[in-house]
C-alpha positions, 0 to 999 in steps of 0.5 A, a space after each residue: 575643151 574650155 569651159 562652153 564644151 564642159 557645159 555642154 557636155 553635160 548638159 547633153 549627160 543630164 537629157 540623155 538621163 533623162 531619156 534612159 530614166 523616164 518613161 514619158 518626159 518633156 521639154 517646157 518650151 517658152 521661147 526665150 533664149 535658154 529654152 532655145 538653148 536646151 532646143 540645140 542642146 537636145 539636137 546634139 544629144 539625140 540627131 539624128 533620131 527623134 527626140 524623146 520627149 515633146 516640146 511643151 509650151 504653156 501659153 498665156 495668150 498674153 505672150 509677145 507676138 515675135 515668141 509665138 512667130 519663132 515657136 512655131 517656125 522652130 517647131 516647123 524646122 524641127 519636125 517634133 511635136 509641139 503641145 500647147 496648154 492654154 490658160 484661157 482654157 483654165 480661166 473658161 472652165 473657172 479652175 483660175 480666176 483672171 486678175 483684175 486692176 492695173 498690175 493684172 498679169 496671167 503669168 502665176 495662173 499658169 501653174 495651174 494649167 501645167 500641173 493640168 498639161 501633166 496630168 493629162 499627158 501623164 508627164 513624169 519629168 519635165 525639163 526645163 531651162 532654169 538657171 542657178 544664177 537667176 534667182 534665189 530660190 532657185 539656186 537651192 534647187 537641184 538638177 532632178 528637183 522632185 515634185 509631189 502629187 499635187 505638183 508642189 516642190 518641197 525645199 528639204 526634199 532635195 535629193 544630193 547629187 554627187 559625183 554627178 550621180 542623178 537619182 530619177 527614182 519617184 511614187 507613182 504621182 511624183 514628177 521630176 523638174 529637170 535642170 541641164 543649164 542650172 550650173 550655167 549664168 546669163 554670160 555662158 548662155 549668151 556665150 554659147 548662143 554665139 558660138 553656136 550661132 543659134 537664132 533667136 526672137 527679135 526682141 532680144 536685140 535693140 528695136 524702137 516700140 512704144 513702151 509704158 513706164 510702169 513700177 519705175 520699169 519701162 514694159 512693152 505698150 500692149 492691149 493685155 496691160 491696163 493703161 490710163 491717163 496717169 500712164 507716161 508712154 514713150 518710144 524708146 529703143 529697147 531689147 528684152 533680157 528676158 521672155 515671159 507674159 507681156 504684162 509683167 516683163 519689163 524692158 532695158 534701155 540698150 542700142 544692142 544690135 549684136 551679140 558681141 553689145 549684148 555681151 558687152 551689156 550683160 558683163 558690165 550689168 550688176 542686175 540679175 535678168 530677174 529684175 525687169 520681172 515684175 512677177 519675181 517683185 511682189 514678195 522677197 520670196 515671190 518665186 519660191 512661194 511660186 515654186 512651192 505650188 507647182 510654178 516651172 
């Protein structure tokens, strides 16, 4: 075995947990790469029986095009079910109010329509694909990462996990965040892809689209950003390390076409994927204040 077919198998180890300790569990589906990745990984551990959770994606209505087109296609292939939470319905019925000015974005107001979507469906895990080497706080948290009543996360309610021994036990209320690839980095993941020749969306790979240059970070050009004179546009070729609301992810200049260039890229790269997240920049602890009210 190297080192992918250890990750594998126990990322197979974690979903399978989680199926054998909860009663009704999900899987957060975005549409980016390690989201996907959990997709297979799910396959492998249960195929060729259903799987025992849904996909759950909470959608912005500010997503990229090319994610929603390759959600729905997978969903289709798959034959599982797929629920959305819409945070135009939260900003209709006034449970969140829209930003407003140049740097709006709708990615934090999706916190309040998950902690809606568990609590309609009476979710008690939700599996999610967060990766230790992504950010700080969220190399603090653990695999079962318990969440209270009001969906919060609690930094010193940390569980140990030893000896791979996951304590999936909470009150009635509770919720558990589950991790399977939280001991993988960028490279395992883009590694895995290619071994197991799984598709993604588009804008993973090098393509030509205008972009605008905001906060020194070149973001994809779209009606939901906020653009005005003062704005420098330009046609660049670009790909996209990581996936989230069109209005806070930014681009990276690259001429990667393939997977071997993407890899090549990400070895040499001293900057986290989190850094072209305009989101992750708004405080030093930005996530973990996220994190802290009910955000994935």
């Amino acid at each position: 075995m190297d080192y992918l077919d250890h990750l594998e198998a126990e990322a197979i180890y974690i979903l399978r947990e989680v199926a054998g300790q909860f009663e009704n569990p999900a899987l957060l589906f975005s549409g980016g790469k390690d989201s996907i990745t959990l997709v297979h990984l799910a396959k492998k551990a249960f195929r060729p029986g259903k799987f025992p959770f849904p996909l759950v994606h909470i959608d912005t209505g500010h997503n990229f095009p090319e994610t929603i087109a390759y959600r729905d296609q997978l969903v289709e292939e798959l034959g599982e079910k797929l629920i959305v939470g819409l945070v135009q319905d939260s900003i209709d019925q006034g449970k969140v109010v829209e930003q407003k000015g140049k740097n709006a974005s709708r990615n934090a107001l999706q916190t309040v329509t998950l902690l809606e979507t568990i609590e309609k469906y009476g979710f008690d895990a939700c599996i999610g694909g967060a990766r230790r080497d992504e950010e700080k706080a969220r190399a603090k948290e653990r695999i079962f990462s318990v969440r209270d009543d009001f969906g919060q996360w609690d930094p010193k309610r940390q569980r140990p996990e030893l000896w791979n021994i996951l304590n999936g036990r909470i009150h009635k209320g509770e919720n558990v965040r589950v991790f399977p690839i939280s001991n993988w980095t960028e490279l395992d993941v883009w590694n895995y892809i290619k071994r197991e020749k799984i598709a993604l969306p588009s804008i993973y790979f090098s393509h030509e689209r205008e972009v605008v240059l905001r906060n020194g970070q070149w973001m994809a050009s779209t009606p939901f950003l906020s653009i005005d004179q003062e704005d420098k546009l330009a046609f660049k070729s670009v790909r996209f390390r990581t996936v989230g609301d069109m209005t806070c992810t930014a681009s990276v200049d690259s001429e990667a076409t393939e997977l071997d260039d993407i890899i090549e890229e990400i070895r040499v790269s001293t900057v986290s994927e989190r850094g072209a997240r305009l989101d992750d920049k708004v405080s030093e602890a930005a996530m973990e204040d996220r994190k802290k009210q009910g955000y994935f």
